[in-house]
The first five atom37 places (N, CA, C, CB, O) and aatype in JSON, in Angstrom:
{
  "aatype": [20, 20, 20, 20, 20, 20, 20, 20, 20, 20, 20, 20, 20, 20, 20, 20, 20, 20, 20, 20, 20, 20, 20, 20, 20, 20, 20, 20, 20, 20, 20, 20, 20, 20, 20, 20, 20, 20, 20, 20, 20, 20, 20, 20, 20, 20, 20, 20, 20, 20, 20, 20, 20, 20, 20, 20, 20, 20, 20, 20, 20, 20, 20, 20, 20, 20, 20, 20, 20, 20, 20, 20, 20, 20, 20, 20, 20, 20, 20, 20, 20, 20, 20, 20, 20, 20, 20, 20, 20, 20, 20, 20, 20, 20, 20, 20, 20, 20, 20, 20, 20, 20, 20, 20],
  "atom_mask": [
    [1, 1, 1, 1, 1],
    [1, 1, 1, 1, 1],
    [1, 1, 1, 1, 1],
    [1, 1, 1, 1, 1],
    [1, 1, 1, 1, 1],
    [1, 1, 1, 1, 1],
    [1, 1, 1, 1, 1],
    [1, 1, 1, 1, 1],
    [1, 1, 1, 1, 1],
    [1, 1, 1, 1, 1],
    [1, 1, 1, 1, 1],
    [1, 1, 1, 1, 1],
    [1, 1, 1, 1, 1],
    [1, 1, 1, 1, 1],
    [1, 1, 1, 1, 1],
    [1, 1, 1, 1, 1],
    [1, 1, 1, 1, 1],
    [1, 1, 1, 1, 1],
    [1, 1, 1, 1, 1],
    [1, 1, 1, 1, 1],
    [1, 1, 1, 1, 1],
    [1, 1, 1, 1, 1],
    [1, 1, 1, 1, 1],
    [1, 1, 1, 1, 1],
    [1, 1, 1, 1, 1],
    [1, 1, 1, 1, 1],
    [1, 1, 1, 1, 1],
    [1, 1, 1, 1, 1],
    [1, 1, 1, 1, 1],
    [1, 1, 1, 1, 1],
    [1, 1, 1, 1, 1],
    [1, 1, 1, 1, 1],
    [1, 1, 1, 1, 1],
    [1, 1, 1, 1, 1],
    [1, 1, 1, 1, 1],
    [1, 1, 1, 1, 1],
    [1, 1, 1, 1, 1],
    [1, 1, 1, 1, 1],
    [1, 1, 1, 1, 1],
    [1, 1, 1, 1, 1],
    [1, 1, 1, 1, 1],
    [1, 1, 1, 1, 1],
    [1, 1, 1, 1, 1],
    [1, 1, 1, 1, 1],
    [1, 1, 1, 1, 1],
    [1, 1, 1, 1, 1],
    [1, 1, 1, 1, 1],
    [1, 1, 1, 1, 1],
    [1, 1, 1, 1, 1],
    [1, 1, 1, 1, 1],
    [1, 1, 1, 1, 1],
    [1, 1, 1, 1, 1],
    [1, 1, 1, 1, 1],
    [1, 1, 1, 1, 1],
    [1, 1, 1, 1, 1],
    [1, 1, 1, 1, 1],
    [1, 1, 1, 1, 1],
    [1, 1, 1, 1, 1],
    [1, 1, 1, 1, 1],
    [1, 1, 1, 1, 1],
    [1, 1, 1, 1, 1],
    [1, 1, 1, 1, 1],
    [1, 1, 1, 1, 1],
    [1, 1, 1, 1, 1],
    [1, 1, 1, 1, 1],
    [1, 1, 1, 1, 1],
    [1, 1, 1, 1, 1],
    [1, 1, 1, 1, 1],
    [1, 1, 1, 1, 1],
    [1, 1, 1, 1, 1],
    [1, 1, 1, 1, 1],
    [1, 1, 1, 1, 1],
    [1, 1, 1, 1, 1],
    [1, 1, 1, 1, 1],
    [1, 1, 1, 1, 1],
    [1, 1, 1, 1, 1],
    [1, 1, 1, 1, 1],
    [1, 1, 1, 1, 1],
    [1, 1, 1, 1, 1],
    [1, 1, 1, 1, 1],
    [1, 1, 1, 1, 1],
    [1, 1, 1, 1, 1],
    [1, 1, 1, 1, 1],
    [1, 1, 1, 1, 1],
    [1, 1, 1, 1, 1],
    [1, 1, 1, 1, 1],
    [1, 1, 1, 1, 1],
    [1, 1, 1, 1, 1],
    [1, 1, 1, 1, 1],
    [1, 1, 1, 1, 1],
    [1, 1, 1, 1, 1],
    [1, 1, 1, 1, 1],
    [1, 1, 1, 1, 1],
    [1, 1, 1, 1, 1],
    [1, 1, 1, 1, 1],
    [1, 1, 1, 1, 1],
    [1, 1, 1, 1, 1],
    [1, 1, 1, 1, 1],
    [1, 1, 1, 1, 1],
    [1, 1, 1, 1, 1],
    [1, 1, 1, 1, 1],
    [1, 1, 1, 1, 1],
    [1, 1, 1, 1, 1],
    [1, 1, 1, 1, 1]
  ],
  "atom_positions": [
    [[11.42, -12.06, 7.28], [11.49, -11.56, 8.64], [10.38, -10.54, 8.84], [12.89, -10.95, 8.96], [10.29, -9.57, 8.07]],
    [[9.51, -10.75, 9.89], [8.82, -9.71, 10.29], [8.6, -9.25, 11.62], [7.85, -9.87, 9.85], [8.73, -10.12, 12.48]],
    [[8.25, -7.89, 12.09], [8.58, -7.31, 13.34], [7.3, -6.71, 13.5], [9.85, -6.34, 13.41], [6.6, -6.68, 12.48]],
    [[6.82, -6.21, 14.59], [5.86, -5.61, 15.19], [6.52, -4.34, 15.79], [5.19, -6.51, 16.15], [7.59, -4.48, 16.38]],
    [[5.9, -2.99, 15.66], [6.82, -2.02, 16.81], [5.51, -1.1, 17.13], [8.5, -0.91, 16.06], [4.35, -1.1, 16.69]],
    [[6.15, -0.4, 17.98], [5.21, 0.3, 18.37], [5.66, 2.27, 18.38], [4.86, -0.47, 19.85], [6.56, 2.67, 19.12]],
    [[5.24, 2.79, 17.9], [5.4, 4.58, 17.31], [3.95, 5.28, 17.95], [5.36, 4.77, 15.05], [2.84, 4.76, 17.85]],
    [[4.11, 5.96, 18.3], [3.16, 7.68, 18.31], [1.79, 6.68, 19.13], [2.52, 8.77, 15.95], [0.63, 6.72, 18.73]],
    [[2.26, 5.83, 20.32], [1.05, 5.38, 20.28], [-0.05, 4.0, 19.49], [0.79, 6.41, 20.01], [-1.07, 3.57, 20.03]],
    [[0.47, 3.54, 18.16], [0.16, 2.87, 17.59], [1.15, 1.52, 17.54], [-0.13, 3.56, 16.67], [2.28, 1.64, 18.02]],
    [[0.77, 0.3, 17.0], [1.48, -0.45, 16.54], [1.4, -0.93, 14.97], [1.36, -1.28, 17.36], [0.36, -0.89, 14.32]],
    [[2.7, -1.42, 14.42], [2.69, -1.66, 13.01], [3.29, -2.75, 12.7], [3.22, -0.72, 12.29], [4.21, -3.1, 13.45]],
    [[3.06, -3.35, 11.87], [3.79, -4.69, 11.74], [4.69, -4.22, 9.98], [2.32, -6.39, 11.71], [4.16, -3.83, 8.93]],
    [[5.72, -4.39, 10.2], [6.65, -4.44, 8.96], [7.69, -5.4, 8.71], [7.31, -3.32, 8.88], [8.11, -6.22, 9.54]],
    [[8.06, -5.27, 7.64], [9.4, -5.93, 7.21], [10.43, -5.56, 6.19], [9.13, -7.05, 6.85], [10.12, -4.5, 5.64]],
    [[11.05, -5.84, 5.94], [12.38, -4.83, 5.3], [11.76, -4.45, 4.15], [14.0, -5.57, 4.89], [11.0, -5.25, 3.62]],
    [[11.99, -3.04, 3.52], [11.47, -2.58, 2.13], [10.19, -1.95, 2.29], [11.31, -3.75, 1.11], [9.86, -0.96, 1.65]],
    [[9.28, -2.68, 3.37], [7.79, -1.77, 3.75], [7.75, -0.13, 3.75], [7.33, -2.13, 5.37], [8.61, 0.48, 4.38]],
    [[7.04, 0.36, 3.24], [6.77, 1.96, 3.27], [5.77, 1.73, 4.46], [6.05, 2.83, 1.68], [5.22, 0.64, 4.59]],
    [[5.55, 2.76, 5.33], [4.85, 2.59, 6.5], [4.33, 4.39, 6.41], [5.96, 1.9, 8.01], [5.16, 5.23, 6.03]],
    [[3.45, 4.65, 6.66], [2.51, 6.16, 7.59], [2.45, 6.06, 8.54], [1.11, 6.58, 7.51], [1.51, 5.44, 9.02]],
    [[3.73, 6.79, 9.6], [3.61, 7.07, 10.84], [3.43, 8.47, 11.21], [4.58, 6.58, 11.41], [3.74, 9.51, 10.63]],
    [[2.67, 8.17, 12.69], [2.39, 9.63, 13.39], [3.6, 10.4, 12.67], [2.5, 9.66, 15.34], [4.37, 9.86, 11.88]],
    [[3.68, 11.97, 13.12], [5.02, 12.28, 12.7], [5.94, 12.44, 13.77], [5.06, 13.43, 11.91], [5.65, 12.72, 14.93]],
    [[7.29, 12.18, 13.19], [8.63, 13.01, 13.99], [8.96, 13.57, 13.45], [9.73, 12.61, 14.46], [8.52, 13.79, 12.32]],
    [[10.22, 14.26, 14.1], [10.77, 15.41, 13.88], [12.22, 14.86, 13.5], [10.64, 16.41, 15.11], [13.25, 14.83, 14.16]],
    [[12.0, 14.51, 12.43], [13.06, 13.82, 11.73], [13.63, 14.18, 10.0], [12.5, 12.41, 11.8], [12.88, 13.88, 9.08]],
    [[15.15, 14.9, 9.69], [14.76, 15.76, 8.46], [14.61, 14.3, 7.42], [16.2, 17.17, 7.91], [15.09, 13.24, 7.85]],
    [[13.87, 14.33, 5.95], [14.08, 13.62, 5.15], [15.54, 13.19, 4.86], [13.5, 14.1, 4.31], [16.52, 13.94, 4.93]],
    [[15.56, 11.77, 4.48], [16.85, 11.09, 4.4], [17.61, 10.7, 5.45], [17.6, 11.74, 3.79], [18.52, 9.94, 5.12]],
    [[17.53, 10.99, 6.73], [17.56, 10.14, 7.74], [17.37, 8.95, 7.8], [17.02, 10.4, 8.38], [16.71, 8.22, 7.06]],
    [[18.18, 8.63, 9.03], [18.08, 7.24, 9.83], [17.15, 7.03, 11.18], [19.54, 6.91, 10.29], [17.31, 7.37, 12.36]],
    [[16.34, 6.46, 10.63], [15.75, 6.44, 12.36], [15.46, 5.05, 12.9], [14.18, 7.29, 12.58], [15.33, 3.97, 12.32]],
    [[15.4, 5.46, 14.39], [15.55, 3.55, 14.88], [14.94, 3.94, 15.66], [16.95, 2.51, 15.39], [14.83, 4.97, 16.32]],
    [[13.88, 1.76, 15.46], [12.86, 2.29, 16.57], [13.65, 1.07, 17.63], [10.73, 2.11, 16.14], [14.51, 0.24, 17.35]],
    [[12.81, 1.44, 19.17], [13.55, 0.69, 19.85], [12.76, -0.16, 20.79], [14.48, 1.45, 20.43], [13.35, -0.89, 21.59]],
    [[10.94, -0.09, 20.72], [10.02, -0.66, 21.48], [9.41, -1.48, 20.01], [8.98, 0.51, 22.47], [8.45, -1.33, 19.25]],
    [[10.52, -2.36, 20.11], [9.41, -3.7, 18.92], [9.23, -4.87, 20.23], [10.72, -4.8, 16.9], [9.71, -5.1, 21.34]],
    [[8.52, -5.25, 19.58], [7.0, -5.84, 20.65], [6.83, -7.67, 20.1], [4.91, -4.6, 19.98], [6.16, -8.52, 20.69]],
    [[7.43, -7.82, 19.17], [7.4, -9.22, 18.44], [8.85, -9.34, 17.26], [5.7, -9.31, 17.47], [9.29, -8.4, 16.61]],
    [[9.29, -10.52, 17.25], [10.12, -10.47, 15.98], [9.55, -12.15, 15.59], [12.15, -10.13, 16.27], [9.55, -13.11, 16.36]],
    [[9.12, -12.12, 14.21], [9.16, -13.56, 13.45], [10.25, -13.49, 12.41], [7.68, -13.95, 12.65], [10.45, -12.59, 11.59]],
    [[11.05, -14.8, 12.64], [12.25, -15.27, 11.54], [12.15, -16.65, 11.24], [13.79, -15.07, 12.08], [11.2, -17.41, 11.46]],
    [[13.33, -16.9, 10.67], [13.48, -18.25, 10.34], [13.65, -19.11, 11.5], [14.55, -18.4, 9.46], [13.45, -20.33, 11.48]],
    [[14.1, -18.34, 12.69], [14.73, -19.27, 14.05], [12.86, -19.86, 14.77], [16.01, -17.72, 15.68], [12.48, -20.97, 15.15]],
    [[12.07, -18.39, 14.65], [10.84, -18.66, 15.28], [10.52, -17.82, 15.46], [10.65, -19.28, 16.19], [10.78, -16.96, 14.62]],
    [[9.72, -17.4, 16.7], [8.79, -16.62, 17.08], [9.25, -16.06, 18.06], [7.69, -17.12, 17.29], [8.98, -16.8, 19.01]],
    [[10.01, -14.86, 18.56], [10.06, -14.6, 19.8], [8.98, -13.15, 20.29], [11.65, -14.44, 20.02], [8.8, -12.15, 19.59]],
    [[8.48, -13.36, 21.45], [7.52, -11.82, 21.59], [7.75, -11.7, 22.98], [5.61, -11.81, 21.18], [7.63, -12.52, 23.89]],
    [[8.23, -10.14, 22.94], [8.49, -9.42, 24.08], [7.57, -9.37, 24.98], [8.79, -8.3, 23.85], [6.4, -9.68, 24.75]],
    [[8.16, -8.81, 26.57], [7.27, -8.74, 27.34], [7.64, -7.62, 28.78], [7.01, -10.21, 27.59], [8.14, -7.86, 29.88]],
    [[7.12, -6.27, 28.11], [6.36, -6.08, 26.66], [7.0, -5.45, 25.62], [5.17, -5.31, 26.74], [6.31, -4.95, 24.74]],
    [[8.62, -5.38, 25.57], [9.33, -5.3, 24.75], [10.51, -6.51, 24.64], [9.67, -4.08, 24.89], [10.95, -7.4, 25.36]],
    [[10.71, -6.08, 23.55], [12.34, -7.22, 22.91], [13.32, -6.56, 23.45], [12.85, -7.35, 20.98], [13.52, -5.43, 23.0]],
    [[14.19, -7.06, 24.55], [15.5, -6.11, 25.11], [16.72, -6.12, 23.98], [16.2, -6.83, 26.73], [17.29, -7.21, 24.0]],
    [[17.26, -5.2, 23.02], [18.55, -5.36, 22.5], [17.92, -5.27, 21.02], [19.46, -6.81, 23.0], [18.68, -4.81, 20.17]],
    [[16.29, -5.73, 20.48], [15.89, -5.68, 19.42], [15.56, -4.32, 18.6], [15.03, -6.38, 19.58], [14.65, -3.7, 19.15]],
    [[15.99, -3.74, 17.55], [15.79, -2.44, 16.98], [15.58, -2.54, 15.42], [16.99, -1.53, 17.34], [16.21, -3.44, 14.87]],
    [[14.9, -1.86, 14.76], [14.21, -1.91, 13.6], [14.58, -0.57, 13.49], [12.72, -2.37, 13.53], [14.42, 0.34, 14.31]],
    [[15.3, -0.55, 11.88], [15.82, 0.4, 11.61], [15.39, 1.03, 10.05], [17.11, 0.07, 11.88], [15.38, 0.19, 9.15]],
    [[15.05, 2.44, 9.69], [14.17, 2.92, 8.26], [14.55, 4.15, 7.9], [12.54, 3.03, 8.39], [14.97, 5.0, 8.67]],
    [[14.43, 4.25, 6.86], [14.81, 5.89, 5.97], [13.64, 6.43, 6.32], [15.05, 5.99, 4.03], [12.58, 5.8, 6.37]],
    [[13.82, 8.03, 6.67], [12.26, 8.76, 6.43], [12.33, 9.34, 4.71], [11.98, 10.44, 7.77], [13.19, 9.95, 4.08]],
    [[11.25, 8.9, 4.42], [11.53, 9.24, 2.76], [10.89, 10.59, 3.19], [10.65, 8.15, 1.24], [11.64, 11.56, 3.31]],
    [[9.3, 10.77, 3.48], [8.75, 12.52, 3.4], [8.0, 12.8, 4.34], [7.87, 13.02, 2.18], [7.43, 11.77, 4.68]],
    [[7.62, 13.81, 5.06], [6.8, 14.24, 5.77], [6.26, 15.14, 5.02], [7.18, 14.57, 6.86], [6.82, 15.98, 4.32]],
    [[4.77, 14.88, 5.24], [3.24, 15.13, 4.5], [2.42, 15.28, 5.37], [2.62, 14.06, 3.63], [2.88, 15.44, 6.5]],
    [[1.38, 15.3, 5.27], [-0.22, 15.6, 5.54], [-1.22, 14.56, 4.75], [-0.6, 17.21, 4.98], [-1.03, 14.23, 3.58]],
    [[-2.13, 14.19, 5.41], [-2.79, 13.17, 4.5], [-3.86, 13.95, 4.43], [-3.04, 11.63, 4.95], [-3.9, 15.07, 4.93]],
    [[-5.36, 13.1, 3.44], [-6.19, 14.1, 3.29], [-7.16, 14.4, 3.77], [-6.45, 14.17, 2.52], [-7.51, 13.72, 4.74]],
    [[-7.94, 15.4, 3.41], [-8.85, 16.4, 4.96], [-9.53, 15.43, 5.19], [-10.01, 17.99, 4.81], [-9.76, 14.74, 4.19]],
    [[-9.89, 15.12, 6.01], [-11.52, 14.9, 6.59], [-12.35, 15.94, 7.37], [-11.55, 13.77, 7.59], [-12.1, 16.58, 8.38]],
    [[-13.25, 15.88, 6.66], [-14.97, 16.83, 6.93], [-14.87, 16.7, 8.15], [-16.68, 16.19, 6.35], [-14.21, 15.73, 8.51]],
    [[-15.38, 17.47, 9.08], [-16.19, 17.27, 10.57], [-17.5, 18.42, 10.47], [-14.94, 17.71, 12.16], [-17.51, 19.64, 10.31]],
    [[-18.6, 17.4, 10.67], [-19.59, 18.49, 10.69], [-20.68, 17.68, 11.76], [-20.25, 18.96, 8.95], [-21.01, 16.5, 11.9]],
    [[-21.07, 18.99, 12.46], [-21.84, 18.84, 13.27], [-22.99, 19.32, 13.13], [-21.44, 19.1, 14.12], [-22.89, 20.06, 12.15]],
    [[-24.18, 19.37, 13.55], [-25.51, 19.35, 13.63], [-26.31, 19.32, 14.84], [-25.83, 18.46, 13.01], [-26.07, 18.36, 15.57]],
    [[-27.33, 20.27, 15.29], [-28.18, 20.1, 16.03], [-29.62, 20.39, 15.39], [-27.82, 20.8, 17.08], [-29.87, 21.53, 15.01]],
    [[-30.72, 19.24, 15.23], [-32.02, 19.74, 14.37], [-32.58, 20.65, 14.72], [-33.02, 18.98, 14.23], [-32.11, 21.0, 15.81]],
    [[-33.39, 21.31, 14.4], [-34.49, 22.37, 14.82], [-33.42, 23.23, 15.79], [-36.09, 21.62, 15.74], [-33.93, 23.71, 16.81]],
    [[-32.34, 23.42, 15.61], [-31.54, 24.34, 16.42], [-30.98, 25.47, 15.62], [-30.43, 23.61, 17.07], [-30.69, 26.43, 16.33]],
    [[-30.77, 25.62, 14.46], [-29.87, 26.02, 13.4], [-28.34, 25.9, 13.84], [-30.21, 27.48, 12.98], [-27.59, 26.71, 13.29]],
    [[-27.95, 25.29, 14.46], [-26.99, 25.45, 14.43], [-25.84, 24.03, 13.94], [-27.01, 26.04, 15.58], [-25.93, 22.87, 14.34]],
    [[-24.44, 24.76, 12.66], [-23.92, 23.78, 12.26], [-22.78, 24.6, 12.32], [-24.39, 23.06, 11.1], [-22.69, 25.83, 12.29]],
    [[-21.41, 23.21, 12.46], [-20.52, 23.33, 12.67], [-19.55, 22.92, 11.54], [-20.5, 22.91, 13.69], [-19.28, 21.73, 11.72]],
    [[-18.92, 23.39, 10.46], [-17.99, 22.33, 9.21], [-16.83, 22.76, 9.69], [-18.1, 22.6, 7.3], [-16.66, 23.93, 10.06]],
    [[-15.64, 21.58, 9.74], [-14.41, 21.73, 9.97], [-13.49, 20.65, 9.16], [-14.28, 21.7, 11.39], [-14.01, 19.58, 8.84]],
    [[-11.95, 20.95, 8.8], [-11.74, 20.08, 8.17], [-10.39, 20.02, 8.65], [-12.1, 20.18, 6.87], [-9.94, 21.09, 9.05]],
    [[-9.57, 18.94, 8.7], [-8.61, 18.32, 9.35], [-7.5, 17.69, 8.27], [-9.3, 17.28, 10.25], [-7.95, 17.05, 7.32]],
    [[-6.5, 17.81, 8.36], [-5.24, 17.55, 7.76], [-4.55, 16.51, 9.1], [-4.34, 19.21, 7.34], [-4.38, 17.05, 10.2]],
    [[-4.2, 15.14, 8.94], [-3.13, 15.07, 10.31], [-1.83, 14.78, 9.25], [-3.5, 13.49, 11.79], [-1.81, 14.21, 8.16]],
    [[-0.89, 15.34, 9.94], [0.65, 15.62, 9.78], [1.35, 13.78, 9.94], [1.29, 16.99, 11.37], [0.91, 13.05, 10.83]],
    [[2.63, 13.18, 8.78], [2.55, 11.78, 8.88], [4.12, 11.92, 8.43], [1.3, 10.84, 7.89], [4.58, 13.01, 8.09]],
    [[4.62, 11.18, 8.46], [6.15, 10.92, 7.93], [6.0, 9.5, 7.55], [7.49, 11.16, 9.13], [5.38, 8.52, 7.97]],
    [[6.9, 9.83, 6.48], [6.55, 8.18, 5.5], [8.31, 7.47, 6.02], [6.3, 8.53, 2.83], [9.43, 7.97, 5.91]],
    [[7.95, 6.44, 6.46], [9.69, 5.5, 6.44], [9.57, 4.76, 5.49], [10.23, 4.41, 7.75], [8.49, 4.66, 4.91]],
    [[10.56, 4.12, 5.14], [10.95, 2.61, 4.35], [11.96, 1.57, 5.47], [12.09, 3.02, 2.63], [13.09, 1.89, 5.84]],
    [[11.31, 0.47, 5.82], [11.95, 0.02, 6.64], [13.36, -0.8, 6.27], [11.06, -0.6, 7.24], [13.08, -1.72, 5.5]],
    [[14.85, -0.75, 6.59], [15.37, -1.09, 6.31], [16.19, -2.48, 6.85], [15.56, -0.22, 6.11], [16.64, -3.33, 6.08]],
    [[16.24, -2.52, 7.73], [16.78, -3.53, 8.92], [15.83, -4.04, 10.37], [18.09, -2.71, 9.52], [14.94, -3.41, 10.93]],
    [[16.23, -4.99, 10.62], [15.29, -5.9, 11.84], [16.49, -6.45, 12.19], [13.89, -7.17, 11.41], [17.18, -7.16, 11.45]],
    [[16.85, -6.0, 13.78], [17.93, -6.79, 14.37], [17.27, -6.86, 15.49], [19.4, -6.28, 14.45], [16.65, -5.94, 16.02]],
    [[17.4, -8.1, 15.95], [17.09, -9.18, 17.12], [18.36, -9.05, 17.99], [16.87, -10.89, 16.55], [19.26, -8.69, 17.23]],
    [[18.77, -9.17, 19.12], [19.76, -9.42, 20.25], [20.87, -9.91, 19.18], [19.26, -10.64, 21.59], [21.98, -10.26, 19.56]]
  ]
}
């Protein structure tokens, strides 16, 4: 079984057992969280895809941790200007494990 959903803006395609990096919520570790804008479900029956969601369909996952992934550099430059800019960036992520895909 596999599902499509959509979080923080993005879409992801999973299926039961998947570890996934999503934007973060505000969700404590060991939780239940359910998403409720999945956008496609493939099974054994077929193919069904929302429009532009699945009404009644919810995909359900443990948050195992919320983390930070790692920096990325930002540096800027102007030539013959002296002037430079270094900055470095952490974005904030919560890890799920997906557990369930229910269809209508």
């Amino acid at each position: 079984m596999l599902a499509v959903i959509k979080t923080g803006g993005k879409q992801y395609i999973v299926n039961p057992g998947k570890k996934i990096k999503i934007e973060k919520l505000d969700i404590e570790e060991g939780k239940n969280v359910t998403f409720d804008e999945v956008l496609l479900i493939n099974d054994e029956k077929g193919t069904v895809i929302g429009d532009p969601v699945i009404k009644g369909a919810t995909v359900t996952g443990k948050v195992l941790t919320q983390d930070r992934h790692e920096k990325v550099i930002i540096f800027k430059h102007k030539p013959k200007k002296r002037y430079r800019v270094k900055k470095g960036h952490r974005q904030p992520y919560t890890e799920v494990e997906i557990s369930e895909i229910k269809s209508k």
